[in-house]
N, C-alpha and C positions, 0 to 999 in steps of 0.2 A: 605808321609806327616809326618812331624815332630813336635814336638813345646816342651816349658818346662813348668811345674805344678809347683806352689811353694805351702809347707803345713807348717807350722811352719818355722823351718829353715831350710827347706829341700829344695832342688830344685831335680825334677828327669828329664831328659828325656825323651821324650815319644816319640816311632816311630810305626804306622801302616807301617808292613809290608803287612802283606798281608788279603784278607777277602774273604771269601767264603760263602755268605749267614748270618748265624747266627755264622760261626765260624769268628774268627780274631786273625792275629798272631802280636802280637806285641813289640816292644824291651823296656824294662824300665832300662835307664843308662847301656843298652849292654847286659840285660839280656832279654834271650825271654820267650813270656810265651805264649800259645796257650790258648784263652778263648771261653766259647760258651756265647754270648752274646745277650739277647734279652732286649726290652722295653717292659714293663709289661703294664706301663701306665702314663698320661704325668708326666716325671719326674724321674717315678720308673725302675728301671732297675735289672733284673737278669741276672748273673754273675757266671757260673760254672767252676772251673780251676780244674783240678786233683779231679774231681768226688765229690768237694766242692762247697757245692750253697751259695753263699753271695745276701740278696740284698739291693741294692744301690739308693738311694733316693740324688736325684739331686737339691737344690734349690739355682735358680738366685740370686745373692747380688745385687748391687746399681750399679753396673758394668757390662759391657756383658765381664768380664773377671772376674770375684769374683764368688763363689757357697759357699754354703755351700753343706756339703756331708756327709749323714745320711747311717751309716750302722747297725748293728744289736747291736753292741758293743760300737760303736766311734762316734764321730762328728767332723770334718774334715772343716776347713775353708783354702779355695781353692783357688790361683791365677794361672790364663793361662797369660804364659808368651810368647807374641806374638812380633812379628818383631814391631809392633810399641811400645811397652814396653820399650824392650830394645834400642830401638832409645833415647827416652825420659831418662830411666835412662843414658844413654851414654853422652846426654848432658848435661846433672844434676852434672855428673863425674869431680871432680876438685873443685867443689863450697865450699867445707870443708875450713875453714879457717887455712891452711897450711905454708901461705906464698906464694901462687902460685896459679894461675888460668892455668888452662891446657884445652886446646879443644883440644877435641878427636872425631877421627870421629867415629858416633854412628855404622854406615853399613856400606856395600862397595859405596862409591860415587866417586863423580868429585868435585875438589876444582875451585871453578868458581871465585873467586876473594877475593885478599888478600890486604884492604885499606890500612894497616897497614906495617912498617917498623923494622926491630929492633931496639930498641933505645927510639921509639918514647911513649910517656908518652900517657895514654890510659884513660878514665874514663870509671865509671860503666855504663854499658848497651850499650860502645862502641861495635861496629862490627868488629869483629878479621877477620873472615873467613866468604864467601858466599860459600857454598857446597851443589850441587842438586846430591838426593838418590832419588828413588824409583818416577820419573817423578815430583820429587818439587825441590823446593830451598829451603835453610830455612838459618839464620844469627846466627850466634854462637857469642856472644856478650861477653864482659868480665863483670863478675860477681864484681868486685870491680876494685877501680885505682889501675895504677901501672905502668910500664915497659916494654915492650915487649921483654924480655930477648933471645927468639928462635923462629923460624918459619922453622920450618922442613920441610914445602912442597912447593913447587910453585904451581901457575896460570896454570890450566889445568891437572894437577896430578890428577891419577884415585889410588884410596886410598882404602887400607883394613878397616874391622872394630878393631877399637881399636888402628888407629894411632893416635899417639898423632901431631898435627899441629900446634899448639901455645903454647909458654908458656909466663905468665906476672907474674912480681916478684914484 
């Protein structure tokens, strides 16, 4: 199991490799670190690495992906960045007033249908691309008018994350 933590302007990586009880070995951005890990009480958490006891106080934000995170020294405001996260930022992607509207796809999907042509003059909250991820569809829409200057994918293309499939100039 994988996922990312964002703290400030930090993003780390985080991987449970492995658990055995109250130990777990885990990788943070490729490094590992072996923890003894237990729940004190809801919320509170003790945390021993290299013969060092920290402990960690957990509390929900407004989000089931926000914490804050209380430790002995710091206070820590916390996002888990989850597959649906970065879907959302992915679609978000492009909306900066650049001169250009770009859809990209957020995950790895299917480009299910593409109404649009190049050439063809588009308005805001038109539908560029229909692309189903993760058992949905969802409509990637152009964020202002314009152009349809490239379409990089066809009808039925199974797409990585972070292709870009449209652009409107």
């Amino acid at each position: 199991m994988s996922f990312e933590v964002k703290t400030n302007n930090r993003t780390a990586r985080i991987e449970l490799l492995q658990r055995n009880g109250s130990q777990i070995n885990i990788s943070v951005d490729g490094k590992e670190y072996l923890l003894d890990f237990e729940n004190v009480s809801e919320g509170v958490f003790s945390v021993i690495h290299r013969h060092n006891s920290y402990n960690i106080e957990l509390i929900p934000g407004d989000d089931v992906r926000n914490y804050t995170v209380n430790t002995s020294r710091r206070t820590y405001e916390v996002e888990i960045i989850d597959s649906e996260s970065r879907y959302r930022a992915a679609r978000n992607k492009g909306s900066e007033d650049d001169g250009e509207n770009t859809i990209v796809a957020p995950i790895p999907g299917k480009v299910v249908k593409i109404p649009v042509s190049v050439g063809d003059p588009v308005e805001a909250g038109q539908t560029l691309v229909i692309f189903s991820a993760m058992k949905m569809e969802s409509e990637f829409k152009a964020k202002k008018e314009g152009v349809v200057k490239e379409i990089r994918v066809k009808e039925g293309d199974t797409v990585e994350a972070g292709r870009v499939m449209v652009v409107v100039e």
